[in-house]
mmCIF file of the N, C-alpha and C atoms, coordinates in Angstrom:
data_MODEL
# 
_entry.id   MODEL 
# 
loop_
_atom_site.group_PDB 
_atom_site.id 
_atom_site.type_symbol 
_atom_site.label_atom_id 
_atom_site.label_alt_id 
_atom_site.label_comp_id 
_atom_site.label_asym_id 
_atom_site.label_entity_id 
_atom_site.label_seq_id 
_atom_site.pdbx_PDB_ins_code 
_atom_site.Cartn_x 
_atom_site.Cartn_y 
_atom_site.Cartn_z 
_atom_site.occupancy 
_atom_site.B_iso_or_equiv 
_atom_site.pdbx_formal_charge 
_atom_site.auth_seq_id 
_atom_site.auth_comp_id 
_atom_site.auth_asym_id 
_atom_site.auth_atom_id 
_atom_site.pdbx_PDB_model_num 
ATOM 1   N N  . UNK A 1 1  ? 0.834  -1.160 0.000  1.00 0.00 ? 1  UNK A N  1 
ATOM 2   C CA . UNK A 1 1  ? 0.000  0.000  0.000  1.00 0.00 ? 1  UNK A CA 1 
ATOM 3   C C  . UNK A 1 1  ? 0.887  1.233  0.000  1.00 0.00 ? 1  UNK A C  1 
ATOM 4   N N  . UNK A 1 2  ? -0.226 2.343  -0.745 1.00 0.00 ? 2  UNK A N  1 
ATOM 5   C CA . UNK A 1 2  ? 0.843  3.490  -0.437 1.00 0.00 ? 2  UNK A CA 1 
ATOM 6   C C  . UNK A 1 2  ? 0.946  4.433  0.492  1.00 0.00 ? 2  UNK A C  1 
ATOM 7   N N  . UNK A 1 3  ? 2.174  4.975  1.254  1.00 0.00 ? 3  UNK A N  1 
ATOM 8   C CA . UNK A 1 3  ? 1.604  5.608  3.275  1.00 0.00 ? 3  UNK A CA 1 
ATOM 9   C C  . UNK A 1 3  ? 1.885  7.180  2.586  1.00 0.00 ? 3  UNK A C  1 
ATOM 10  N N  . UNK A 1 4  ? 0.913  7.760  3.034  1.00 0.00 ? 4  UNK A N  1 
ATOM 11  C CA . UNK A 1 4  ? 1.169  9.197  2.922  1.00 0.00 ? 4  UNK A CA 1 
ATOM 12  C C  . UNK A 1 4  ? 2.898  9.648  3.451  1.00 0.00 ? 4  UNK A C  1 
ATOM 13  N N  . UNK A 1 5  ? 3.540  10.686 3.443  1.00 0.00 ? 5  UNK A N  1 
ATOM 14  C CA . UNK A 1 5  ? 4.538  11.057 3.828  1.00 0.00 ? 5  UNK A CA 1 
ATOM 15  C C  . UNK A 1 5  ? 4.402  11.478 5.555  1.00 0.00 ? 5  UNK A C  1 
ATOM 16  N N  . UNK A 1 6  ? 4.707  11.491 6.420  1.00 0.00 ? 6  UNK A N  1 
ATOM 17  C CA . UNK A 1 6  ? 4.260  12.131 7.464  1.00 0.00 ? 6  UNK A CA 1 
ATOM 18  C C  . UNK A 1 6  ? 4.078  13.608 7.626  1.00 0.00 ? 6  UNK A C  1 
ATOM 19  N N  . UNK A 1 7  ? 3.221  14.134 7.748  1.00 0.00 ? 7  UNK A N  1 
ATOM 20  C CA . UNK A 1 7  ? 2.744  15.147 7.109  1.00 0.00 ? 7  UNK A CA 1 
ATOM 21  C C  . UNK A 1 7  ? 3.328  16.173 8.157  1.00 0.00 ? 7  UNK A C  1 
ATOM 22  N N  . UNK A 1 8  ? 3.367  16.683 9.786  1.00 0.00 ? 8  UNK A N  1 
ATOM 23  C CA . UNK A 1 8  ? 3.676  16.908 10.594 1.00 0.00 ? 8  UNK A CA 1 
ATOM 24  C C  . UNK A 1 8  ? 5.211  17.296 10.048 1.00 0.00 ? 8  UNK A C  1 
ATOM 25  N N  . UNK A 1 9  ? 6.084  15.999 10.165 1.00 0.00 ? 9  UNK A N  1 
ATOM 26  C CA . UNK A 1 9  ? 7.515  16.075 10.444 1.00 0.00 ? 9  UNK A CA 1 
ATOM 27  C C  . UNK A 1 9  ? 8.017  16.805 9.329  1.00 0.00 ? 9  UNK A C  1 
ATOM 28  N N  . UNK A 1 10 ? 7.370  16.486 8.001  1.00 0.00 ? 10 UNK A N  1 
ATOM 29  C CA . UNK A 1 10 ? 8.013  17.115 6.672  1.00 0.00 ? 10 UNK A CA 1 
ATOM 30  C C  . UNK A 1 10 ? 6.949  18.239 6.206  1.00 0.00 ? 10 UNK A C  1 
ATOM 31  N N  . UNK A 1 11 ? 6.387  19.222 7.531  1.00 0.00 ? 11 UNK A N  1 
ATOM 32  C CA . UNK A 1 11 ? 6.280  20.201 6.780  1.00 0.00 ? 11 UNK A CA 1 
ATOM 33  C C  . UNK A 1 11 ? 5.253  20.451 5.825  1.00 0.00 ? 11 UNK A C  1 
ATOM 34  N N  . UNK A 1 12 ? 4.461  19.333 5.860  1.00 0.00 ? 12 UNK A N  1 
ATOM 35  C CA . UNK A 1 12 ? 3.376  18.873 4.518  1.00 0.00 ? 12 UNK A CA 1 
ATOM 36  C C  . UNK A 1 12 ? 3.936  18.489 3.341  1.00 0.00 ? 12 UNK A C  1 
ATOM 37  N N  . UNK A 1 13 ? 5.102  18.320 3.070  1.00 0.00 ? 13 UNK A N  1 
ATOM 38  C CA . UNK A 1 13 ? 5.806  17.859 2.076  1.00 0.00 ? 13 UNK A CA 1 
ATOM 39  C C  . UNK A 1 13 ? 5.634  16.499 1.852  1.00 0.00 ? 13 UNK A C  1 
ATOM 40  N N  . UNK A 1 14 ? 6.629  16.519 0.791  1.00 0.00 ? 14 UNK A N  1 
ATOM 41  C CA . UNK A 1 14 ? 6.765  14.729 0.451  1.00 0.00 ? 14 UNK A CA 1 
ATOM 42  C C  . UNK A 1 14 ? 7.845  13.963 0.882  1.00 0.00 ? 14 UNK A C  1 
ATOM 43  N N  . UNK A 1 15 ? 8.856  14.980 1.637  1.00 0.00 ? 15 UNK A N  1 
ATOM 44  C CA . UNK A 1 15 ? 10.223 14.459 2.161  1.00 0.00 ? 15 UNK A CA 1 
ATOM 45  C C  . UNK A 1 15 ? 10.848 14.602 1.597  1.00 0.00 ? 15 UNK A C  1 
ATOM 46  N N  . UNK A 1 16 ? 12.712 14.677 1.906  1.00 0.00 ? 16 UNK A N  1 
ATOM 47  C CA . UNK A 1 16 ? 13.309 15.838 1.381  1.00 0.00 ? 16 UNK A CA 1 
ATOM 48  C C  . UNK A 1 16 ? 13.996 15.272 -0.026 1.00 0.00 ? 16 UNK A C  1 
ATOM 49  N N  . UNK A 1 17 ? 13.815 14.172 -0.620 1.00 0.00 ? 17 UNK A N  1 
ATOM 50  C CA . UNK A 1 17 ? 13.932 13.341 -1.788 1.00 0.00 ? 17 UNK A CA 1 
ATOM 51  C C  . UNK A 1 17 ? 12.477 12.594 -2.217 1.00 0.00 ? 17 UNK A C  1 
ATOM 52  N N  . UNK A 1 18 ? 11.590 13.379 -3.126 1.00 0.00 ? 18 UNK A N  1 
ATOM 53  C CA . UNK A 1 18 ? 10.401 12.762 -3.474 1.00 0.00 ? 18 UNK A CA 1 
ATOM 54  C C  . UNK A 1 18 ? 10.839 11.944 -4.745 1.00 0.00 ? 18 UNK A C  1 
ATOM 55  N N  . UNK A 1 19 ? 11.596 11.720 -5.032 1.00 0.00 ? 19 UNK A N  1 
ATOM 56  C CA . UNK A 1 19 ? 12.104 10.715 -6.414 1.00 0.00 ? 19 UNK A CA 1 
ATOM 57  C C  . UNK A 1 19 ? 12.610 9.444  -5.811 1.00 0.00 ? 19 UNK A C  1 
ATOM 58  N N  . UNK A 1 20 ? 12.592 9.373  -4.984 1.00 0.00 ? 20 UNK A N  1 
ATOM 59  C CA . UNK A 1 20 ? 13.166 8.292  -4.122 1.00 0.00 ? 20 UNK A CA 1 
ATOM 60  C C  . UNK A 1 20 ? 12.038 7.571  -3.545 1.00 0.00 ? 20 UNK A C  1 
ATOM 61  N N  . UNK A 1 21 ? 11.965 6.025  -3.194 1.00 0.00 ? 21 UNK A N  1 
ATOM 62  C CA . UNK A 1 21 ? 10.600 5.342  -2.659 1.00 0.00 ? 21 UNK A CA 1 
ATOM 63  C C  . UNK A 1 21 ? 11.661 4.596  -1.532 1.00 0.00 ? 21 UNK A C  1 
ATOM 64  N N  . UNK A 1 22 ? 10.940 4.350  -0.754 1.00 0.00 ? 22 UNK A N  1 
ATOM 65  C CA . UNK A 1 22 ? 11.336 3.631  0.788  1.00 0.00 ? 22 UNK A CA 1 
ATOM 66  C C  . UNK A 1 22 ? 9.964  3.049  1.004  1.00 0.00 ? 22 UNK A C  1 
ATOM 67  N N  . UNK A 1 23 ? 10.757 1.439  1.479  1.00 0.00 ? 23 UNK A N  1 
ATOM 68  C CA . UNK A 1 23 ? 9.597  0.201  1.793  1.00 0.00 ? 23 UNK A CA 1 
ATOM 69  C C  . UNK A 1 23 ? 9.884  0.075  2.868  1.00 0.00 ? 23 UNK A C  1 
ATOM 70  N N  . UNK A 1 24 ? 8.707  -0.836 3.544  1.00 0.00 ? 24 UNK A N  1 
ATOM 71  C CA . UNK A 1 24 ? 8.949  -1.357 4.676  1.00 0.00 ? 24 UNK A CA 1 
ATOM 72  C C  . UNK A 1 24 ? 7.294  -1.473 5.436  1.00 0.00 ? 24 UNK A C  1 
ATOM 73  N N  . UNK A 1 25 ? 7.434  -2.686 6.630  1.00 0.00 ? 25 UNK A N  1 
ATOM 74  C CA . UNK A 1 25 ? 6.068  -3.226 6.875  1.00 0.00 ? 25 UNK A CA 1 
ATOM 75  C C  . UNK A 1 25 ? 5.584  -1.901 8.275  1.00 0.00 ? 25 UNK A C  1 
ATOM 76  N N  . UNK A 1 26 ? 4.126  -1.966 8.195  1.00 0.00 ? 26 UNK A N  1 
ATOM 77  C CA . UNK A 1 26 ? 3.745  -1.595 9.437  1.00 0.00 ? 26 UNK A CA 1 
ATOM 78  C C  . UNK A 1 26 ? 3.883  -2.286 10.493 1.00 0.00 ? 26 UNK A C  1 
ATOM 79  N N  . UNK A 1 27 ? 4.383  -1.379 11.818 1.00 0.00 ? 27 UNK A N  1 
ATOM 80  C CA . UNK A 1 27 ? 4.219  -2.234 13.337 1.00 0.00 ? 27 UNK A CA 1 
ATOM 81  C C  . UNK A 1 27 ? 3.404  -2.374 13.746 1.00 0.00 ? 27 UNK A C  1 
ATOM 82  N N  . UNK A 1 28 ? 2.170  -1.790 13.105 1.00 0.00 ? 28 UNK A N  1 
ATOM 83  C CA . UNK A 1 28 ? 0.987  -1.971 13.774 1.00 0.00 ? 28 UNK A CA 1 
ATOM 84  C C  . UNK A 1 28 ? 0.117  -2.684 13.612 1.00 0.00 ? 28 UNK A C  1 
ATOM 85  N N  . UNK A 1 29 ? 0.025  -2.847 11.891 1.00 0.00 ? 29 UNK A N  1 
ATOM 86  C CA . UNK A 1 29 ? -0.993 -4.032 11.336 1.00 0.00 ? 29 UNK A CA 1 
ATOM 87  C C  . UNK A 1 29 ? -0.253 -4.796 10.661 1.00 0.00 ? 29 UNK A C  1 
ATOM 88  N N  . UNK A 1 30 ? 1.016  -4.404 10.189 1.00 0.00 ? 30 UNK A N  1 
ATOM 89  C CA . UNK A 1 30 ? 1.510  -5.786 9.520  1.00 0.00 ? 30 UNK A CA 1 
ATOM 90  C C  . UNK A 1 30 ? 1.900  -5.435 7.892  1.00 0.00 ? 30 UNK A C  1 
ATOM 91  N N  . UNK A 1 31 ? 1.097  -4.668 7.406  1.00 0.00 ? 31 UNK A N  1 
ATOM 92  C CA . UNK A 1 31 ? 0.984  -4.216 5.560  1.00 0.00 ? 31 UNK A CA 1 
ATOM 93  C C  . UNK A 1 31 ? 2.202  -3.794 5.709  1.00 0.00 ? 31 UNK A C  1 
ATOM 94  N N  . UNK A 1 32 ? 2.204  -4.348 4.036  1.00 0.00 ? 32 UNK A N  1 
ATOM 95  C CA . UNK A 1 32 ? 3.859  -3.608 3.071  1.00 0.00 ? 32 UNK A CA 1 
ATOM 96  C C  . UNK A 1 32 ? 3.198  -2.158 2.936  1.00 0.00 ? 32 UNK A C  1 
ATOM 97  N N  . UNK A 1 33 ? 4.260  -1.380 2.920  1.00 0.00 ? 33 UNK A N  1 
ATOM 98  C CA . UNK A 1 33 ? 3.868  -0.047 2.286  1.00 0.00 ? 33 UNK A CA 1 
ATOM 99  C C  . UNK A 1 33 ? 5.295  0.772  1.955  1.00 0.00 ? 33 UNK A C  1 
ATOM 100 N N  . UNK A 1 34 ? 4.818  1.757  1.098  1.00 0.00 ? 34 UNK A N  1 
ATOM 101 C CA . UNK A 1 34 ? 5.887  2.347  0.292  1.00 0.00 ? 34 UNK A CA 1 
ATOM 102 C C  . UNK A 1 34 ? 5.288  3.621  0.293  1.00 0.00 ? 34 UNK A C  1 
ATOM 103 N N  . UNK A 1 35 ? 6.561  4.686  0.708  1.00 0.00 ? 35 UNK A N  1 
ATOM 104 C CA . UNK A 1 35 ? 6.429  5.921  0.526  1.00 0.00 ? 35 UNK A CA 1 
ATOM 105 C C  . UNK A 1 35 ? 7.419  6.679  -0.318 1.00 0.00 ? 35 UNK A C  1 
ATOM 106 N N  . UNK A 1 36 ? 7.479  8.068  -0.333 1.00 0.00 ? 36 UNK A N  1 
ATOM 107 C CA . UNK A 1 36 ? 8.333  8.764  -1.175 1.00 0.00 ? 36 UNK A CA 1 
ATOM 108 C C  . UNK A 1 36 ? 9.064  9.204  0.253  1.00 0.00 ? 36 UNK A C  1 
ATOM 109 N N  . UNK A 1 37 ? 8.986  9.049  1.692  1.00 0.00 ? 37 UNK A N  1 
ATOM 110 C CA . UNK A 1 37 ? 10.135 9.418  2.663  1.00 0.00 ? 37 UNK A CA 1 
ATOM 111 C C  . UNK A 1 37 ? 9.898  8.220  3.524  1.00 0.00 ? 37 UNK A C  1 
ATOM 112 N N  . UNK A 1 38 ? 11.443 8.109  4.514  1.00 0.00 ? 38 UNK A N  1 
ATOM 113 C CA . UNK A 1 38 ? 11.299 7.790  5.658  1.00 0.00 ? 38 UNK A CA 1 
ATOM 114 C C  . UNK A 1 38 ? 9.978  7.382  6.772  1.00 0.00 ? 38 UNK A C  1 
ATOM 115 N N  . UNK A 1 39 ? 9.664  8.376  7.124  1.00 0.00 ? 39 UNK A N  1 
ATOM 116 C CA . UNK A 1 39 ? 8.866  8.099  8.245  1.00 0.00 ? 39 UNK A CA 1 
ATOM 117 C C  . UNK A 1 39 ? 7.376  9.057  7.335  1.00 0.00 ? 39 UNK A C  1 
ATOM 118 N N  . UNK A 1 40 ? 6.270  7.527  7.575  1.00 0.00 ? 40 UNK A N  1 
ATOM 119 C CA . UNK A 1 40 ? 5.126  7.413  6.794  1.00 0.00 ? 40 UNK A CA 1 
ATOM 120 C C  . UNK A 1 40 ? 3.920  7.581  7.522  1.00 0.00 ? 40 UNK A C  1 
ATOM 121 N N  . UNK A 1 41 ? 2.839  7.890  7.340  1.00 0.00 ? 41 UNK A N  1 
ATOM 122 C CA . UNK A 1 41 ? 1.690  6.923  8.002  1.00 0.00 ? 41 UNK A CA 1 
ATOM 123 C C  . UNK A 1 41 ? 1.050  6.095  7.109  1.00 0.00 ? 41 UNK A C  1 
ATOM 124 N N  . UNK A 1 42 ? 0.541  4.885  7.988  1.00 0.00 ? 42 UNK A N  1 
ATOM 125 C CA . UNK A 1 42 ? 0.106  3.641  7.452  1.00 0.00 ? 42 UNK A CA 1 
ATOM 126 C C  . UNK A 1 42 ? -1.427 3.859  6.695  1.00 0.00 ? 42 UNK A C  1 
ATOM 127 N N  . UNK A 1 43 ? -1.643 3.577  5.725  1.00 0.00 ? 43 UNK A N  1 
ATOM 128 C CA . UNK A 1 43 ? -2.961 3.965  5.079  1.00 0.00 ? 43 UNK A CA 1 
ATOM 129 C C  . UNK A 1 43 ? -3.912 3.073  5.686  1.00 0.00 ? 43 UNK A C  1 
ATOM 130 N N  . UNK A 1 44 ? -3.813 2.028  6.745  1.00 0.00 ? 44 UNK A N  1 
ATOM 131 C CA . UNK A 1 44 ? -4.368 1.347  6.945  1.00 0.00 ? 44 UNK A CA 1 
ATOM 132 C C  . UNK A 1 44 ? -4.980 1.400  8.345  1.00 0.00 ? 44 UNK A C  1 
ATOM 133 N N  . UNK A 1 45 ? -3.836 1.547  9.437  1.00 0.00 ? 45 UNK A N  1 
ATOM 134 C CA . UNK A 1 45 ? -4.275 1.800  10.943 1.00 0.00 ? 45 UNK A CA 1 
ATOM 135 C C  . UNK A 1 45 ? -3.545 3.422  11.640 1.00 0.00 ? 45 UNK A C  1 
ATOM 136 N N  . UNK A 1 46 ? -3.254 4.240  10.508 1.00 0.00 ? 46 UNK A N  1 
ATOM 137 C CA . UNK A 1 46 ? -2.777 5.432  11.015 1.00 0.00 ? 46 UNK A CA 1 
ATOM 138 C C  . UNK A 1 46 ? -1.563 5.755  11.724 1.00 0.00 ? 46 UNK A C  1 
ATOM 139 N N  . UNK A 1 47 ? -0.938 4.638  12.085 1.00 0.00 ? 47 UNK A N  1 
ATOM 140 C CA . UNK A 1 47 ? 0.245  4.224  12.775 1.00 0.00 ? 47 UNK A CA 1 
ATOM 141 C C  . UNK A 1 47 ? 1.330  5.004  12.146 1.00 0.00 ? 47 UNK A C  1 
ATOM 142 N N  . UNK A 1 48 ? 2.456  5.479  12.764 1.00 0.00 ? 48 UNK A N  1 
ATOM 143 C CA . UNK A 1 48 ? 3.744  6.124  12.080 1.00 0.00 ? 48 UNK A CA 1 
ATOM 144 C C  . UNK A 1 48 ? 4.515  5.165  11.591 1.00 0.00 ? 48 UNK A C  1 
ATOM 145 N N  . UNK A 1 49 ? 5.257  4.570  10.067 1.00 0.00 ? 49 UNK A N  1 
ATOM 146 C CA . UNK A 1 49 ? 6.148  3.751  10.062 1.00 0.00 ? 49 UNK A CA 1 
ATOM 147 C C  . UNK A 1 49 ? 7.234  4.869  9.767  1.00 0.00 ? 49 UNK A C  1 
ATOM 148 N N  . UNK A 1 50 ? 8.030  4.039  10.294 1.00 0.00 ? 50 UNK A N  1 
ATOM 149 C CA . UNK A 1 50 ? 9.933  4.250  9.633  1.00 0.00 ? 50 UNK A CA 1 
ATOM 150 C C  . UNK A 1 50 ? 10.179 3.463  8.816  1.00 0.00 ? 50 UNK A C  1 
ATOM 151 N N  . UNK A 1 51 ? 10.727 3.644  7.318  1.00 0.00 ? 51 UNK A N  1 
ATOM 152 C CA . UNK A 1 51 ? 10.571 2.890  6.174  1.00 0.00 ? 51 UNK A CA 1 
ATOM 153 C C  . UNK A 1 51 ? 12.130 3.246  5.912  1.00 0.00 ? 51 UNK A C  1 
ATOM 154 N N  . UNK A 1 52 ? 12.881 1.946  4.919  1.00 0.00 ? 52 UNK A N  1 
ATOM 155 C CA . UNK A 1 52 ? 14.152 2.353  4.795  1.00 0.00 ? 52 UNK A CA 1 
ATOM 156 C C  . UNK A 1 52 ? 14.365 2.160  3.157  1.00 0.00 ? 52 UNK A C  1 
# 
């Protein structure tokens, strides 16, 4: 799935390389997800991931 950028930390941005994608699972429910930064929220349970 795809996690929004964390909207808070970056400012409303997309993070400071939007050409770039970072994977990685949620801790909270478990889903793959892929963002354009680091630290995401989960489209699924709202949860913050850290994606690498």
């Amino acid at each position: 799935m795809v996690a929004w950028p964390d909207r808070e930390y970056y400012d409303g941005g997309f993070g400071p390389e939007p050409e770039l994608w970072e994977d990685g699972t949620c801790a909270g429910c478990g889903v793959e997800v892929v963002s354009t930064a680091k630290r995401a929220t989960c489209p699924v349970c709202a949860m913050p991931c850290q994606l690498t």
